[in-house]
MIRO-992699 format. One record per residue: x, y, z of N, C-alpha, C in turn; residue number from 1; residue in one letter. Coordinates in pm, whole numbers, plus 50000, padded with zeros to 5 digits. Atoms other than C-alpha are relative to their C-alpha. Layout:
! residues N
    nx    ny    nz   cax   cay   caz    cx    cy    cz   k r
     X     Y     Z     X     Y     Z     X     Y     Z NUM A
...
This chain:
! residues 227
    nx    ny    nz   cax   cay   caz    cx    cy    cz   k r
 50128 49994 50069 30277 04292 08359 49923 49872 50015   1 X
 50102 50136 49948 30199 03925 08423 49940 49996 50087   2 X
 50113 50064 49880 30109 03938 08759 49851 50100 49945   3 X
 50108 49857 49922 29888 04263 08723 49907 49913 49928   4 X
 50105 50090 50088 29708 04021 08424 49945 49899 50084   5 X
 50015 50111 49914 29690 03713 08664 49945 50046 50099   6 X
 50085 49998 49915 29557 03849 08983 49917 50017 49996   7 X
 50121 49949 50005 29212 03982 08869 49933 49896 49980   8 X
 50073 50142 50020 29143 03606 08751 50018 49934 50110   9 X
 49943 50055 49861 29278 03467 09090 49917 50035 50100  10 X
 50087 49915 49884 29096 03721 09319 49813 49950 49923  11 X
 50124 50047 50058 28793 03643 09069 49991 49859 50016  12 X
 49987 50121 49958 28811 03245 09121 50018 49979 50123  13 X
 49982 50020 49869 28895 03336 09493 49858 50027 50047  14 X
 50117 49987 49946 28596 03495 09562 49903 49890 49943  15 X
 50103 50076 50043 28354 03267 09365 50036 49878 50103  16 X
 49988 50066 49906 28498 03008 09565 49941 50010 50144  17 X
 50045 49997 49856 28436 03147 09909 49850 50038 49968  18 X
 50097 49997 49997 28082 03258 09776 49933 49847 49952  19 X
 50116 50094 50001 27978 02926 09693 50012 49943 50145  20 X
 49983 50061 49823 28124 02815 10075 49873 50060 50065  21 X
 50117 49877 49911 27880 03116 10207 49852 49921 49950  22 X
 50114 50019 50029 27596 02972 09990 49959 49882 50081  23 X
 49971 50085 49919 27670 02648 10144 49956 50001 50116  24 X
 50029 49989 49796 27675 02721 10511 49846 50143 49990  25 X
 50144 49952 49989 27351 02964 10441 49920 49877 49996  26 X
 50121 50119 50030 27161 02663 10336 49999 49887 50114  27 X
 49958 50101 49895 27316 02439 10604 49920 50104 50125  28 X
 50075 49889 49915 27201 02753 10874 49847 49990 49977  29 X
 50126 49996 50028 26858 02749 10704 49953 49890 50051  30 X
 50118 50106 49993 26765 02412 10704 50030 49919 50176  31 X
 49946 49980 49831 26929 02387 11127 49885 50070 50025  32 X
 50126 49934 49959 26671 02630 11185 49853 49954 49966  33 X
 50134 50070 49979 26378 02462 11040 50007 49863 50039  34 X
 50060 50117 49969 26433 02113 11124 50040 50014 50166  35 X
 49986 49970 49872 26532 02250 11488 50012 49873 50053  36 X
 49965 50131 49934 26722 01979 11619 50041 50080 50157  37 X
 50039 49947 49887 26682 01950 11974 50100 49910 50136  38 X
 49937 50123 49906 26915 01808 12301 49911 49918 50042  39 X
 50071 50106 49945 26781 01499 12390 49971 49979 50152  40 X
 50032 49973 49857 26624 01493 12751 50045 49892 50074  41 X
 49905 50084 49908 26870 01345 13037 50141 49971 49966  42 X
 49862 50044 50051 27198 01406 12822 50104 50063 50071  43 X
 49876 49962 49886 27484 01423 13021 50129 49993 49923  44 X
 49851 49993 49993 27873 01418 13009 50098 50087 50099  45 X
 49942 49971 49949 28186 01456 13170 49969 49949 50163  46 X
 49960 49875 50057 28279 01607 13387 50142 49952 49940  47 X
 49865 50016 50053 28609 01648 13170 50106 50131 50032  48 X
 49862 49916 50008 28963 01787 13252 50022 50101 49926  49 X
 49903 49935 50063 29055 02097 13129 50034 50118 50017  50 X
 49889 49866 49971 29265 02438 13132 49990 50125 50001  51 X
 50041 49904 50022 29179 02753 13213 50130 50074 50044  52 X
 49901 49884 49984 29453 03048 13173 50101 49898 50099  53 X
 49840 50083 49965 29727 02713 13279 49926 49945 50151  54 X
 50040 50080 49857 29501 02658 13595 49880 49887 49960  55 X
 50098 50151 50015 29288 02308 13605 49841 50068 50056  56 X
 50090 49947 50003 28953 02318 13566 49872 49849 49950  57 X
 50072 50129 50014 28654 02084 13507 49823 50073 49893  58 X
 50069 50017 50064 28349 02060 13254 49885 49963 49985  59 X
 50101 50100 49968 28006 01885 13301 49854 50032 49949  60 X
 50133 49993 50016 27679 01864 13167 49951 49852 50085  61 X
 50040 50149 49941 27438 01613 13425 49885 50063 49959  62 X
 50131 50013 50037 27104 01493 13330 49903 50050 50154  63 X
 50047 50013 49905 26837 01635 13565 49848 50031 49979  64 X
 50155 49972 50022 26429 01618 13559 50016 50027 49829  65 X
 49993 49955 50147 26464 01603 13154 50019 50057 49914  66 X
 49901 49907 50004 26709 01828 13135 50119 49976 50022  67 X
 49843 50052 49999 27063 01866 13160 50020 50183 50074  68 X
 49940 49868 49954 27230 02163 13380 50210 49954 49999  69 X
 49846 49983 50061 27545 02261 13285 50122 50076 50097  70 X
 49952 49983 49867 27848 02311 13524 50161 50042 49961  71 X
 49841 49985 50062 28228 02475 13456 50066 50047 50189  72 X
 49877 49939 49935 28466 02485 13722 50160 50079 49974  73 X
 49905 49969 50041 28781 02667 13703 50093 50053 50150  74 X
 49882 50003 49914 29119 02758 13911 49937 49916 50165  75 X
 49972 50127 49914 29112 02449 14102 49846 50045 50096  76 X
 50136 49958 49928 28715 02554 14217 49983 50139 50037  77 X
 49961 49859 49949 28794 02896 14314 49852 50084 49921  78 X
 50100 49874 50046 28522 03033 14046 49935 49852 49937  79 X
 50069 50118 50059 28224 02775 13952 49859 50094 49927  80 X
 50092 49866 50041 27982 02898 13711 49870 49839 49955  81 X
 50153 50095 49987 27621 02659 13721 49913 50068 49905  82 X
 50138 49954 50071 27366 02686 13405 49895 49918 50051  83 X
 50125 50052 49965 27038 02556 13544 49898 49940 49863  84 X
 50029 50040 50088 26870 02401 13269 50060 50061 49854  85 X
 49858 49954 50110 27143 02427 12964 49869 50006 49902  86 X
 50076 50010 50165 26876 02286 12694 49931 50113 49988  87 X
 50121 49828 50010 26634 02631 12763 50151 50095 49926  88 X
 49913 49923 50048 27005 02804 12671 50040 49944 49904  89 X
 49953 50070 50122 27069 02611 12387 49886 50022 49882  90 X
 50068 49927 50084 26723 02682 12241 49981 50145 49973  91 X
 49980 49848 50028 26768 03036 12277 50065 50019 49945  92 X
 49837 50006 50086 27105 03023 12089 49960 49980 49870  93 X
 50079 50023 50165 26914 02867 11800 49903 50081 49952  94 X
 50143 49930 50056 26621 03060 11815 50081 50186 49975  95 X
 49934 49893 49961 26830 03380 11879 50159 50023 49862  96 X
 49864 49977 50021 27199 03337 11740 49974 49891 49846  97 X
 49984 50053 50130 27108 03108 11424 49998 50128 49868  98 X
 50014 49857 50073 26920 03425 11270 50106 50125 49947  99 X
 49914 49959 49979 27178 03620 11335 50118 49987 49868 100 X
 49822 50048 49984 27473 03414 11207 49933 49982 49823 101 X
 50037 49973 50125 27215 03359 10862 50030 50115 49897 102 X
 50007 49855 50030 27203 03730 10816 50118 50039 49946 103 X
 49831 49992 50036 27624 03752 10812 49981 49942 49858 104 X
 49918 50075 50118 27622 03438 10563 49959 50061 49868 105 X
 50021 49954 50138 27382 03570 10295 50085 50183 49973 106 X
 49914 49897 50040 27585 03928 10320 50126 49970 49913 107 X
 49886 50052 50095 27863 03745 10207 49982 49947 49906 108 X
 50005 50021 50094 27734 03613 09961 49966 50095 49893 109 X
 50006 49865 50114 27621 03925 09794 50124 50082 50000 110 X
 49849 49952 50045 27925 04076 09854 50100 49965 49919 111 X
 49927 50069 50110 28139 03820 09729 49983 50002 49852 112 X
 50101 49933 50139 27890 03810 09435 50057 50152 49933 113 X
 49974 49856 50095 27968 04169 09368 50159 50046 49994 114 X
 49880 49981 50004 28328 04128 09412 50043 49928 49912 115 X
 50009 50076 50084 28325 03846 09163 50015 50070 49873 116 X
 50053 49907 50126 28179 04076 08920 50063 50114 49988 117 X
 49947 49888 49955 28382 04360 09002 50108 49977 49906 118 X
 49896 50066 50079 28711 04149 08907 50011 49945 49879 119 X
 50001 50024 50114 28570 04022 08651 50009 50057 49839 120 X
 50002 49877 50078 28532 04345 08473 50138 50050 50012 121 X
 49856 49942 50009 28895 04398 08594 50085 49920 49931 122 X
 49926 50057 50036 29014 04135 08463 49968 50005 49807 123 X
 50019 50009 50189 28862 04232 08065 50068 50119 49970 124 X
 49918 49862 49999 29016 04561 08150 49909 50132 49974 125 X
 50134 49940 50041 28677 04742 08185 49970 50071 50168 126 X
 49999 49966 49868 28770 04907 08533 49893 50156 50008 127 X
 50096 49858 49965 28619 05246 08487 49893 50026 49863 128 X
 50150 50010 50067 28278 05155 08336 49910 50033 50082 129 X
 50125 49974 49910 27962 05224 08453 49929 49889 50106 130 X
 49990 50091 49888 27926 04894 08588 50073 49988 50109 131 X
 49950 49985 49870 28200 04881 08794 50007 50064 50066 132 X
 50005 49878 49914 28141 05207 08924 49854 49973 50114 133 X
 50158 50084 49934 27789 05029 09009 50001 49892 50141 134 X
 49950 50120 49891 27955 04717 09182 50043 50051 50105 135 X
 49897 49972 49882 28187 04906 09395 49914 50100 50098 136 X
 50108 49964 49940 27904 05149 09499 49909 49908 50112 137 X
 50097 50119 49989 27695 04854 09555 50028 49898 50150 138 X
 49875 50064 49892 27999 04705 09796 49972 50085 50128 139 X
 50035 49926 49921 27981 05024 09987 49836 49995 50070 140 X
 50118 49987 49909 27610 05045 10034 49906 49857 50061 141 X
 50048 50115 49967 27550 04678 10112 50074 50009 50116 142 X
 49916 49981 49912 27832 04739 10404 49900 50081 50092 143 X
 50072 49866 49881 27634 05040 10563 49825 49911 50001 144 X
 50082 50027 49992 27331 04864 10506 50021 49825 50162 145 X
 49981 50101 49887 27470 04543 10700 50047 50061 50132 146 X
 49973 49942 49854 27626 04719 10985 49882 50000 50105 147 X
 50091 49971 49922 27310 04812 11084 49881 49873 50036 148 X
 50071 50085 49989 27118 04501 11020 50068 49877 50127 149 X
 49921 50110 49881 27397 04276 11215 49980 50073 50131 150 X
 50022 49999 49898 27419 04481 11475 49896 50030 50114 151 X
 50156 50029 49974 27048 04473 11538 49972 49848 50080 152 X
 50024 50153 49973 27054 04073 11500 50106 49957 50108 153 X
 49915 49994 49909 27331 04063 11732 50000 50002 50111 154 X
 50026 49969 49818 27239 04251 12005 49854 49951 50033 155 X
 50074 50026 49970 26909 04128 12017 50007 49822 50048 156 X
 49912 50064 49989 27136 03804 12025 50026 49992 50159 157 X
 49876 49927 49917 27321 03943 12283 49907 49990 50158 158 X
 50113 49963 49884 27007 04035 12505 49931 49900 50047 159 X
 50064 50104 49951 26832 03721 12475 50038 49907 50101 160 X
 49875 50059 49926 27144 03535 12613 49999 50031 50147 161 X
 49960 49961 49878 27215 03726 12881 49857 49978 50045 162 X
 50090 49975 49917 26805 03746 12972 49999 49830 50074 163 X
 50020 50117 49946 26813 03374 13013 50075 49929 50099 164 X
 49887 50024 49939 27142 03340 13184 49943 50065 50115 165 X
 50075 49940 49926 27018 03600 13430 49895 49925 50105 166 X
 50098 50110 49949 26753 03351 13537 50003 49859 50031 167 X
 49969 50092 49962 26924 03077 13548 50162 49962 50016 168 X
 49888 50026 49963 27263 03083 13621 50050 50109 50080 169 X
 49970 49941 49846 27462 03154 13920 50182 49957 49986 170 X
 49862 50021 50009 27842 03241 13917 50048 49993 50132 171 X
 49936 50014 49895 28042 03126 14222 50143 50025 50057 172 X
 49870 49979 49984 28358 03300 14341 50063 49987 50136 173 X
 49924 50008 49879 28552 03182 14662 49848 49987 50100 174 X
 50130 50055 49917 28208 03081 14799 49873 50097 49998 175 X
 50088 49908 50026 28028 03386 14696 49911 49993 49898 176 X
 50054 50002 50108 27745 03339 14487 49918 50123 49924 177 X
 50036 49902 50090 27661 03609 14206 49878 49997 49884 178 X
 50057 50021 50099 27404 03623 13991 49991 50134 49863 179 X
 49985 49918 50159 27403 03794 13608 49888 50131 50041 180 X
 50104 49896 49973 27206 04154 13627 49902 49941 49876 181 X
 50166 50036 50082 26864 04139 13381 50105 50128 49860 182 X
 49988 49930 50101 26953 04296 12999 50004 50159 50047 183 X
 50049 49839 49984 26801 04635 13072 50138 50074 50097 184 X
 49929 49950 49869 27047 04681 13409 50161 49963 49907 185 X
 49815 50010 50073 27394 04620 13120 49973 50096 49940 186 X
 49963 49903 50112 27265 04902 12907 49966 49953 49900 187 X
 50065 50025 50091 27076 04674 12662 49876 50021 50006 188 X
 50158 49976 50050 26763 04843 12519 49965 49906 49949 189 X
 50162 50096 50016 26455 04653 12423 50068 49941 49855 190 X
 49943 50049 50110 26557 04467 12106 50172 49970 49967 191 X
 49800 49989 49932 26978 04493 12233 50019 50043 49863 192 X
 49912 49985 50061 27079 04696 11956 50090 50089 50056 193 X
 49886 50005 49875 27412 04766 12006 50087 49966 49842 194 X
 49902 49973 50078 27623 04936 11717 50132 50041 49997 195 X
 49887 49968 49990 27966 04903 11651 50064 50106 49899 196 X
 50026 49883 50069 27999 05123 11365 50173 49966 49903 197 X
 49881 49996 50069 28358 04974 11235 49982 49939 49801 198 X
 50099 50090 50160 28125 04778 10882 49927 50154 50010 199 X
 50023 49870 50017 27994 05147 10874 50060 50067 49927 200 X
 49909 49972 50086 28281 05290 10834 50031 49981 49897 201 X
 49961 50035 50111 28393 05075 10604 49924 49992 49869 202 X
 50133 49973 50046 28100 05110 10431 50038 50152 49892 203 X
 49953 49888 49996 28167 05479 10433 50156 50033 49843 204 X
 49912 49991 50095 28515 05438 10270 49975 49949 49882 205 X
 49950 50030 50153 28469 05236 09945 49863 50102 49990 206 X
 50094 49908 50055 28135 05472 09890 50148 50145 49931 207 X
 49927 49910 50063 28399 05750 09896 50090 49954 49868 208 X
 49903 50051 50147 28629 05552 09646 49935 50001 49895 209 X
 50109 50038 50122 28314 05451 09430 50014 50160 49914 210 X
 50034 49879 50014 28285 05858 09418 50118 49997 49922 211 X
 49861 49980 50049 28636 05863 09330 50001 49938 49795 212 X
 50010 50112 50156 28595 05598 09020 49897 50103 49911 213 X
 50125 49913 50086 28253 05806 08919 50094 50120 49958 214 X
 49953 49842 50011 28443 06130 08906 50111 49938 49844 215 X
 49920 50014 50121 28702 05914 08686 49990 49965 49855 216 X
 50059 50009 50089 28487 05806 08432 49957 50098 49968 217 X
 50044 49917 50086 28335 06098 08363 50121 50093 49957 218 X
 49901 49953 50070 28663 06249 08302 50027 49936 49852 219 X
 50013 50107 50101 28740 05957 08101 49931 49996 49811 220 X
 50075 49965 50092 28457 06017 07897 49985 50095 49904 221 X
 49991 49839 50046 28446 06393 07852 50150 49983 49892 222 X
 49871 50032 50047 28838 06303 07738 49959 49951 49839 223 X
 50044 50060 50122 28702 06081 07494 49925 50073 49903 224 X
 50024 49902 50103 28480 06344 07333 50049 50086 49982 225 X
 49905 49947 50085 28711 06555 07292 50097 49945 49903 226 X
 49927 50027 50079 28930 06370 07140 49905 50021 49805 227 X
């Protein structure tokens, strides 16, 4: 009987915890995006040593025309992959993949939020109330609602990436040089969405549970007037 008392305050202090982390790194994400810090023009490094799948391999960003192109070798040269101006792919990443990665953090924080509150009601022993039948609902349709929003911000993510790569980078295998097809030619439509559907699902399931809880309260209830 102790633990069952003890975990609802535990899981409640767990989550508040990781939702103030989420609030955290939202605000840290936010203010990255407006003060848009930027690579500095002619920044180089390397190249540096290192290991791809146990075979040697090499690293390099060089400064060039106020820019920097970016350079990975791997199995001992065999496959060399050349970004042509990195900083244009680095502002796309921000402009593209910050949004994105915002979108995740504040989900979690409403989630957490409503998981907080959830436990908290479990832990007064107030499980099949109308609130928590609210929260856990709430869980579910914030899930189906994100699915669709991430994998929107994602693939449009997803598309930008590749359009810029496409244009400026050139993969090299055994002396053959390749270049990336254009978005459209992978099967990414106009905006790259590009649903996975497994935060759907899941989505899906606690809705059905929520149903489950609703159905048990009103038993609950009805119970109660009879008595």
């Amino acid at each position: 009987m102790a633990s069952v008392s003890i975990l609802p305050k535990l899981f409640r202090w767990l989550f508040t915890a990781v939702e103030v982390l989420c609030v955290l790194a939202a605000v840290c994400i936010a203010l990255t995006y407006i003060i848009d810090p930027r690579l500095p023009p002619g920044t180089h490094f390397g190249p540096f040593a290192v290991d791809f799948a146990g075979q040697p391999g090499t690293v390099a960003l060089s400064a060039v025309n106020n820019d920097s192109d970016f350079t990975v070798t791997a199995f001992r040269g065999d496959i060399v992959v050349f970004v042509e101006q990195a900083g244009g792919l680095i502002e796309v990443a921000k402009r593209y993949g910050l949004p994105a990665i915002l979108i995740s953090a504040i989900f979690f924080v409403v989630l957490f939020d409503l998981l907080r509150r959830l436990f908290r009601n479990v832990g007064r022993g107030e499980s099949f109330t109308r609130q928590s039948v609210t929260f856990v609902q709430l869980v579910g349709g914030s899930l189906i609602v994100y699915s669709f929003v991430a994998a929107y911000a994602e693939g449009w993510f997803a598309a930008a990436m590749l359009a810029y790569l496409s244009q400026h980078a050139v993969i090299t295998v055994s002396g053959t040089s390749l270049h990336l097809p254009a978005p459209d030619a992978m099967g990414f439509p106009h905006g790259g969405f590009r649903f996975g559907g497994s935060t759907f699902l899941a989505g899906l399931l606690v809705l059905a549970i929520s149903e489950v809880f609703r159905q048990g309260l009103t038993l609950k209830s009805e119970h109660d007037l009879t008595v």
